[in-house]
Backbone as JSON Lines, residues from 0, in Angstrom:
{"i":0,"aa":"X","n":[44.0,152.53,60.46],"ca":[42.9,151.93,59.71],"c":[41.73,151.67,60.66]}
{"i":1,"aa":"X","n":[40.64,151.89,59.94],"ca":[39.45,151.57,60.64],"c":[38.4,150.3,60.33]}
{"i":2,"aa":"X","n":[38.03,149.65,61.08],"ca":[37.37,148.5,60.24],"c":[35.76,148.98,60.12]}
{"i":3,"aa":"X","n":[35.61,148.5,58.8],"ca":[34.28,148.76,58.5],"c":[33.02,148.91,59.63]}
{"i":4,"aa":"X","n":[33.25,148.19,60.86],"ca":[31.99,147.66,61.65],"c":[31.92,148.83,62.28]}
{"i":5,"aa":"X","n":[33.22,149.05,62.62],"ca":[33.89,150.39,63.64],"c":[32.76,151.85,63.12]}
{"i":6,"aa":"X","n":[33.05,151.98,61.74],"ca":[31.82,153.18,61.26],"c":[30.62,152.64,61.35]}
{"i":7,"aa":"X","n":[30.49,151.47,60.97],"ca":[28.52,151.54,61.07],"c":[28.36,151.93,62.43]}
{"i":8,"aa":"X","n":[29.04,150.92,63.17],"ca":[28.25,151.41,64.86],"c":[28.53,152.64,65.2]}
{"i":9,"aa":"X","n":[29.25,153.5,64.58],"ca":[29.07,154.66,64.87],"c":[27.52,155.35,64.07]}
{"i":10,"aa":"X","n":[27.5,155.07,62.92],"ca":[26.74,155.81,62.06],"c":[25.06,155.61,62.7]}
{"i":11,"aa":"X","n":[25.35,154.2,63.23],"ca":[23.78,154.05,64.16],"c":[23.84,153.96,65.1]}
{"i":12,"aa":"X","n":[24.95,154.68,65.93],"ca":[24.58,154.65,67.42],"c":[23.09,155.29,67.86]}
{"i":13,"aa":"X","n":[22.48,155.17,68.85],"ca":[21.24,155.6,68.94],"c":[21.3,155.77,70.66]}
{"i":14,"aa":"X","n":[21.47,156.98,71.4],"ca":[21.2,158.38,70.44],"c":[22.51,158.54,69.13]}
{"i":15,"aa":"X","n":[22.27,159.09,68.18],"ca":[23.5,159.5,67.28],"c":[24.01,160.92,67.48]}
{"i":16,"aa":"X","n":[25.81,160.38,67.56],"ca":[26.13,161.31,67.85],"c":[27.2,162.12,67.06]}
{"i":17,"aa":"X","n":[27.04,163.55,66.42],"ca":[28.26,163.53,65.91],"c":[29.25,163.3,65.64]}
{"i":18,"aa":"X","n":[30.08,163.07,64.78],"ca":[31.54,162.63,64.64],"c":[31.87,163.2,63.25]}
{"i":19,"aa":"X","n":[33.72,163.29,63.4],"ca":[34.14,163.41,62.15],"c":[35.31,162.38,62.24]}
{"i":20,"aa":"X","n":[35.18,162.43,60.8],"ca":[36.48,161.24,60.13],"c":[37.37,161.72,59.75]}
{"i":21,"aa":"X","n":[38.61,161.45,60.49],"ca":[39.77,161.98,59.89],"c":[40.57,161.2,59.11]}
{"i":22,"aa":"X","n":[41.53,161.49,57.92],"ca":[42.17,160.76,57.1],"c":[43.72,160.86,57.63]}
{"i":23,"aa":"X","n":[44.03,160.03,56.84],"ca":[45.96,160.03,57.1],"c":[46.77,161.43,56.41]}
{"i":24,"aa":"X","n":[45.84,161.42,55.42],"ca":[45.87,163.09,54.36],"c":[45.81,163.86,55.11]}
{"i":25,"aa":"X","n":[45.05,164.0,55.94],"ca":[45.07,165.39,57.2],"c":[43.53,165.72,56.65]}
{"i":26,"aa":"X","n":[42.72,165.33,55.42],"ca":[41.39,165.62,55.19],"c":[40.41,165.44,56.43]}
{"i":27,"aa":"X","n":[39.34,166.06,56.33],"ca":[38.38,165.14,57.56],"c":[37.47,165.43,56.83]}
{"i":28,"aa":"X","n":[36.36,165.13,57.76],"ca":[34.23,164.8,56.64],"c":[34.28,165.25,58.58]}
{"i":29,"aa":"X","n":[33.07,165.9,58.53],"ca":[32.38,166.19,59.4],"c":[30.85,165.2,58.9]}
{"i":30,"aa":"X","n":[30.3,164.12,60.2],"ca":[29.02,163.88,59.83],"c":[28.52,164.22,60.56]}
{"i":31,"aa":"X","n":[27.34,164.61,60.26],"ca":[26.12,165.48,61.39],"c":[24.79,163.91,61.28]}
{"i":32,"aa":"X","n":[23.79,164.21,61.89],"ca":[22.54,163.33,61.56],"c":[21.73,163.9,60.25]}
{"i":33,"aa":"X","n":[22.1,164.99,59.89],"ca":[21.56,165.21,58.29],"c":[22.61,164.2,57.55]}
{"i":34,"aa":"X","n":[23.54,164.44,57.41],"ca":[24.55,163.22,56.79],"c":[24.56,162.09,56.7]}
{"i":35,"aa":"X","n":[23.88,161.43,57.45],"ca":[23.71,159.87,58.12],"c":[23.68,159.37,56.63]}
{"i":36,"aa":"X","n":[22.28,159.21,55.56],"ca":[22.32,158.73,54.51],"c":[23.26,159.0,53.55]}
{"i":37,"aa":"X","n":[24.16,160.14,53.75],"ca":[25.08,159.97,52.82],"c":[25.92,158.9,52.7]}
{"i":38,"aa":"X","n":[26.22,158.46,53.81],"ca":[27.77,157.75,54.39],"c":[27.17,156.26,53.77]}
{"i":39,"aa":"X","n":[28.41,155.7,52.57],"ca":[28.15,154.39,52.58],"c":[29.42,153.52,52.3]}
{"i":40,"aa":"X","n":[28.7,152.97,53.56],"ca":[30.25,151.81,54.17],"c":[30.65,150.71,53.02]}
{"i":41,"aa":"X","n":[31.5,150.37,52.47],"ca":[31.7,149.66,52.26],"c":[33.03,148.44,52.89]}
{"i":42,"aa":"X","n":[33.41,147.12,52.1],"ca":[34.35,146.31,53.02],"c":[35.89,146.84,53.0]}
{"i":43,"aa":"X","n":[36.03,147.67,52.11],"ca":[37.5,148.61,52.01],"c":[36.98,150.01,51.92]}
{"i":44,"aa":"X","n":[36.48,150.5,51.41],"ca":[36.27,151.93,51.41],"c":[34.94,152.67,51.91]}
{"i":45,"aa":"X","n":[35.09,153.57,52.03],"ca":[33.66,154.33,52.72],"c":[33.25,155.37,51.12]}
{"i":46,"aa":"X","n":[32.38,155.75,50.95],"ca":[31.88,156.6,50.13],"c":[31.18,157.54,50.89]}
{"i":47,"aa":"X","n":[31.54,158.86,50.46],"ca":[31.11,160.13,51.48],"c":[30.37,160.98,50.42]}
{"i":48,"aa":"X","n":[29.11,161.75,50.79],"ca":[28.21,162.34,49.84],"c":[28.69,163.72,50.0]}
{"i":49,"aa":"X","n":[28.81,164.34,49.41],"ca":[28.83,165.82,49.63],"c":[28.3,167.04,49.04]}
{"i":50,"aa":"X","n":[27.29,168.27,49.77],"ca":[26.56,168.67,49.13],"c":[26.89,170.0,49.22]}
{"i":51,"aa":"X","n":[26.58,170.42,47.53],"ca":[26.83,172.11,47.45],"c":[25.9,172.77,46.65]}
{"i":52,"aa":"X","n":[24.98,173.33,47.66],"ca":[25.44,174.15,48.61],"c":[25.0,173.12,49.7]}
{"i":53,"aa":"X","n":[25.78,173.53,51.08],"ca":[25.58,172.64,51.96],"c":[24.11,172.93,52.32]}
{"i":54,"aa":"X","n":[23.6,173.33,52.11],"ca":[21.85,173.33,52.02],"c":[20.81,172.05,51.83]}
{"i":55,"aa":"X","n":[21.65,171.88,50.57],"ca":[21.16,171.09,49.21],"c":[20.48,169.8,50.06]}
{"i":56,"aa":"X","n":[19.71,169.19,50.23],"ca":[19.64,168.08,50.82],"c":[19.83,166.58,49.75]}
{"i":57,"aa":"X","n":[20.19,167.05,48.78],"ca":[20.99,166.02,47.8],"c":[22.81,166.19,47.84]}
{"i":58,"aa":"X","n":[23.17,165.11,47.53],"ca":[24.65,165.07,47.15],"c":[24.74,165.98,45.95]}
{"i":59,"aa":"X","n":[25.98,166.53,45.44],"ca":[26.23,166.57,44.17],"c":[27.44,166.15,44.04]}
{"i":60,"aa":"X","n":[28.34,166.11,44.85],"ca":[29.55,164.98,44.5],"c":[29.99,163.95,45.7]}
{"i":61,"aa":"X","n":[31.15,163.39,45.23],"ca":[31.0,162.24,46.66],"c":[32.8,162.14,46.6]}
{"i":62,"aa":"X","n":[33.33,161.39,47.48],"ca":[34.6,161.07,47.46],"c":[34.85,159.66,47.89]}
{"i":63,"aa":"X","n":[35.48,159.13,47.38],"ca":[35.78,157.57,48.18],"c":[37.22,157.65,48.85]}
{"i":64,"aa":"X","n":[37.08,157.21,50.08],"ca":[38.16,156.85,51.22],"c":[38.41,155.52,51.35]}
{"i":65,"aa":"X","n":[39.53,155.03,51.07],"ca":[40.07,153.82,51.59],"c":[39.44,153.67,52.76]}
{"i":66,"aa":"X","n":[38.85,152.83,54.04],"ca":[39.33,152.87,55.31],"c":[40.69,152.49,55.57]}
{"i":67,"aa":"X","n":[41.64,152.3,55.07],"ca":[43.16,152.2,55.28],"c":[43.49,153.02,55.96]}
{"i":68,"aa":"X","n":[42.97,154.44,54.82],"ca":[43.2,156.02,55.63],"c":[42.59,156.56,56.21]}
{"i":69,"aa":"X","n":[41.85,156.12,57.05],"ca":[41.07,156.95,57.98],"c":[41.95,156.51,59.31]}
{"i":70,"aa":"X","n":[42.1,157.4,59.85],"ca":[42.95,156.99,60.86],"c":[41.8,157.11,62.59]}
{"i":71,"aa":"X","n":[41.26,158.05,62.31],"ca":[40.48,158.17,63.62],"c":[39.07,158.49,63.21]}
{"i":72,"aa":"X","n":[38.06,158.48,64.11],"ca":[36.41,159.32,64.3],"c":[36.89,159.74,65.64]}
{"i":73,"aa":"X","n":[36.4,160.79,65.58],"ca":[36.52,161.64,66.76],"c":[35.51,162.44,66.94]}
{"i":74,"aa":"X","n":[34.82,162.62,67.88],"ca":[33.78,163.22,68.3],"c":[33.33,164.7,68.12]}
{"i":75,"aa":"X","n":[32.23,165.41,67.81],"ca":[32.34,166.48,67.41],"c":[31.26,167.59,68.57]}
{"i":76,"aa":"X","n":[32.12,168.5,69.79],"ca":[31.3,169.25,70.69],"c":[29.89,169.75,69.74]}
{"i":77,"aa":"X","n":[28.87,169.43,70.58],"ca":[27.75,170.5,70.23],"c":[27.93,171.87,69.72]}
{"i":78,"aa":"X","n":[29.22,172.66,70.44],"ca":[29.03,173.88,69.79],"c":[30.19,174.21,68.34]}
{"i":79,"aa":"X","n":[30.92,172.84,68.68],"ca":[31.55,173.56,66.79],"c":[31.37,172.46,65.59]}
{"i":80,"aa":"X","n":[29.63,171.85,66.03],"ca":[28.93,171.67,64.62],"c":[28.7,172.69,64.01]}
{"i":81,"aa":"X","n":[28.97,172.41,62.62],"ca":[28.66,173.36,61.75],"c":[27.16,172.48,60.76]}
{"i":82,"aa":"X","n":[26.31,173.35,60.91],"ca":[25.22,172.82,59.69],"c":[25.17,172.29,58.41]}
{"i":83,"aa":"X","n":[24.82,171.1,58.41],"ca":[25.15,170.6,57.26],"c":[26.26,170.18,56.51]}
{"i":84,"aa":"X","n":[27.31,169.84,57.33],"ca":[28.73,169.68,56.9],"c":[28.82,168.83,56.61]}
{"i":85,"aa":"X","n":[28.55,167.94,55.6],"ca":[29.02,166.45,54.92],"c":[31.17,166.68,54.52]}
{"i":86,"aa":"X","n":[31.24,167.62,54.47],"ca":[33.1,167.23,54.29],"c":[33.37,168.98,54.19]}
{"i":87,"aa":"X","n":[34.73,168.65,55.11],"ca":[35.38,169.94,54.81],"c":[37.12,169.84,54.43]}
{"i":88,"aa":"X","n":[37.46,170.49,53.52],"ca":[38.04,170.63,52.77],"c":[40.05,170.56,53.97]}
């Protein structure tokens, strides 16, 4: 489990730096700094925006995560960002 504070200070670290969220599901969300406004924390769950086509600079659907199940953020190298990745499957 992750505590809520744990993602904001990630989400505004400054410089910001990639990360993805992994679940207990084995799911993960890739957030990039296009993503930043998607992500909204709440005191049990996170709400994740997700856009298709990953272009889109709007959501068109979203998913809610316990933080129960998020088990880690883990950092994401410069070279295997992928553009625009609000969640991958």
């Amino acid at each position: 489990m992750i505590a809520p504070q744990d993602l904001e200070s990630e989400l505004n670290k400054q410089p910001f730096e990639p990360f993805r969220i992994v679940t207990s599901g084995g799911k993960s969300y890739d957030v990039t700094e296009k993503d930043r406004p998607l992500i909204m924390v709440g005191r049990r769950t996170v709400i994740i925006g997700l856009r298709v086509p990953e272009t889109d600079p709007y959501f068109d659907r979203y998913e809610v995560v316990a933080l129960v199940h998020i088990i880690r953020l883990e950092p994401i190298p410069v070279a295997q960002q992928q553009p625009a990745s609000a969640g991958s499957p």
